[in-house]
C-alpha positions as CSV (number, residue, x, y, z in Angstrom):
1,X,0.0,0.0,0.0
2,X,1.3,3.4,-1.1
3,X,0.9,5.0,2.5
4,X,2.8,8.3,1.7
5,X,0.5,8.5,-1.6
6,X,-2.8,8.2,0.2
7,X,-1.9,10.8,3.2
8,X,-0.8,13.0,0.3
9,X,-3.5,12.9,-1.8
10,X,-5.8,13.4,1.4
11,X,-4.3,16.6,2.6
12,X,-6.0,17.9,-0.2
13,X,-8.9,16.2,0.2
14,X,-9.3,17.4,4.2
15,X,-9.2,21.4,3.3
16,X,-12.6,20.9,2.2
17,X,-14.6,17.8,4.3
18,X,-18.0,19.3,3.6
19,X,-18.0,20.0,-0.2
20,X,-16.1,16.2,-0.1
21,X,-18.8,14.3,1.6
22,X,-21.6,16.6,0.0
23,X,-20.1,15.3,-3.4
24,X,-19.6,11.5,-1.9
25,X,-23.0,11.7,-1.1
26,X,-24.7,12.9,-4.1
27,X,-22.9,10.3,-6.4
28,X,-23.7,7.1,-4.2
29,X,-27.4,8.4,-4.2
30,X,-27.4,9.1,-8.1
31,X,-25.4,5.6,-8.7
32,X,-26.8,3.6,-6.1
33,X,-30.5,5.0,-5.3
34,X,-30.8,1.7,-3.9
35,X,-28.9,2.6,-0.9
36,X,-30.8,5.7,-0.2
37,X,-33.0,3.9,2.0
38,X,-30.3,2.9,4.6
39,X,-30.1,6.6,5.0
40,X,-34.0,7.4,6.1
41,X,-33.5,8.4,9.4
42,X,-29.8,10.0,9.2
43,X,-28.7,13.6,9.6
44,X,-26.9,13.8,6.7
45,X,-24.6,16.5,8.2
46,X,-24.0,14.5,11.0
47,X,-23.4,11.1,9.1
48,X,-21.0,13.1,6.7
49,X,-19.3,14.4,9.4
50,X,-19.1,10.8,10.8
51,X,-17.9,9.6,7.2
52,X,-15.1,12.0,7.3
53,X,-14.0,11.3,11.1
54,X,-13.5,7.5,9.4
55,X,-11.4,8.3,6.7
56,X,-9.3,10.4,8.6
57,X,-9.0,8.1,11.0
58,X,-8.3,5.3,8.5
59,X,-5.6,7.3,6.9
60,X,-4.1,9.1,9.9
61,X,-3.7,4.8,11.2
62,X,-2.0,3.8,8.3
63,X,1.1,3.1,10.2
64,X,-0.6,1.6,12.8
65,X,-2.0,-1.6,11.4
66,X,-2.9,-3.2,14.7
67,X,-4.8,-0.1,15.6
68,X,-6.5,0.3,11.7
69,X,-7.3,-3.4,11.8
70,X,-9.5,-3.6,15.0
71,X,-11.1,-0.3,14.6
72,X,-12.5,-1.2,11.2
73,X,-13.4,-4.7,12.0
74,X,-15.5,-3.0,14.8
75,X,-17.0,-0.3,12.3
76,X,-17.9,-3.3,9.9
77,X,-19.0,-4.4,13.0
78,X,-21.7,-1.8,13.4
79,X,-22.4,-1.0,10.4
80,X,-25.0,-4.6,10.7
81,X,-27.3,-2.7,12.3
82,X,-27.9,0.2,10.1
83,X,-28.7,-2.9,7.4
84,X,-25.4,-2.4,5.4
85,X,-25.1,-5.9,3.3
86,X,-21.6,-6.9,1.7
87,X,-23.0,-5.6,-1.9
88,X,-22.8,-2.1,-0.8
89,X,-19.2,-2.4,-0.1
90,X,-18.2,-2.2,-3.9
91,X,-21.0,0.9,-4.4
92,X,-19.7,2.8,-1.9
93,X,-16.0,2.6,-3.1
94,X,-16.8,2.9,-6.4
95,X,-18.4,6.4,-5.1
96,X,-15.6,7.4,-2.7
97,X,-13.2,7.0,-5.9
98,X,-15.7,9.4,-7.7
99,X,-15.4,12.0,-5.3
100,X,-11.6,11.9,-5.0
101,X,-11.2,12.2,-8.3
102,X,-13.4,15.5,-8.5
103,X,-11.9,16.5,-5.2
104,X,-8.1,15.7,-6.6
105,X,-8.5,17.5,-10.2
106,X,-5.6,17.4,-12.0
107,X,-3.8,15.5,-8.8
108,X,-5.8,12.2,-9.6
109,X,-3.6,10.3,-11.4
110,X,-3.5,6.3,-12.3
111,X,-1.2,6.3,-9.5
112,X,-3.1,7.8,-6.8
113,X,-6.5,6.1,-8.0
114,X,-4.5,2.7,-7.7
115,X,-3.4,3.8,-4.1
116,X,-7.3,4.2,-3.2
117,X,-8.4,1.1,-4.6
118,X,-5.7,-0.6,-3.1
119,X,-6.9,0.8,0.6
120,X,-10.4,1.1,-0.1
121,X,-10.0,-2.9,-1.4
122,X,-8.4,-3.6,2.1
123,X,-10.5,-1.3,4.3
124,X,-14.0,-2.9,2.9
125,X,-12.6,-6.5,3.6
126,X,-11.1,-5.7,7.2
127,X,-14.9,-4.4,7.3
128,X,-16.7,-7.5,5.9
129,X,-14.5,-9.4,8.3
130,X,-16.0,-7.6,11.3
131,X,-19.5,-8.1,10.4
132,X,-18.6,-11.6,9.8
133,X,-17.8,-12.2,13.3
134,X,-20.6,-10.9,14.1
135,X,-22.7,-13.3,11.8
136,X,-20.6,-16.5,12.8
């Protein structure tokens, strides 16, 4: 995993968190209406807020494996509850790269998107393998 690539690339992104999740947001609901319904009863401020806090989080733990490992595996964890399934894993990395890439500009380059998929692929599974545990 490129870690210097993604906190790089997210400096950027974290001068503007509202426009970022505003933009996340809007293309999972325009791709993905089918999710929509998961977000009935959320503030949407508040649940882009919370959206942020994680990928800040995710990236400022990069270095800390031990840490970034149990902390997602308790998110995927939680995220049972508010009826996420493993299919919306891929829907809502294929929107978080859309936003980037409008966040980044110019800075998005096959590089940098390779870095994302590369963490988002291993965020969603540490994820999946939290809500696993809870299934088992």
């Amino acid at each position: 995993m490129n870690i210097e690539l993604l906190e790089q690339s997210f400096s950027t992104v974290k001068a503007s968190s509202a426009d970022f999740t505003k933009t996340f947001y809007a293309n999972l609901f325009a791709d993905y209406p089918e999710v929509e319904p998961l977000f009935a009863n959320a503030h949407m401020e508040a649940q882009g807020q919370k959206l942020f806090d994680s990928l800040v989080l995710t990236i400022d733990s990069l270095r800390k494996p031990d840490v970034l490992t149990a902390t997602l595996k308790g998110l995927g964890t939680r995220h049972i509850k508010y009826g996420v399934l493993p299919q919306h894993y891929p829907m809502v990395g294929s929107s978080l790269l859309k936003s980037l890439e409008s966040a980044l500009g110019t800075d998005w380059t096959e590089e940098v998107k390779q870095a994302w998929i590369e963490a988002y692929t291993a965020v969603a599974q540490l994820m999946l393998d939290g809500a696993d545990k809870l299934e088992s």
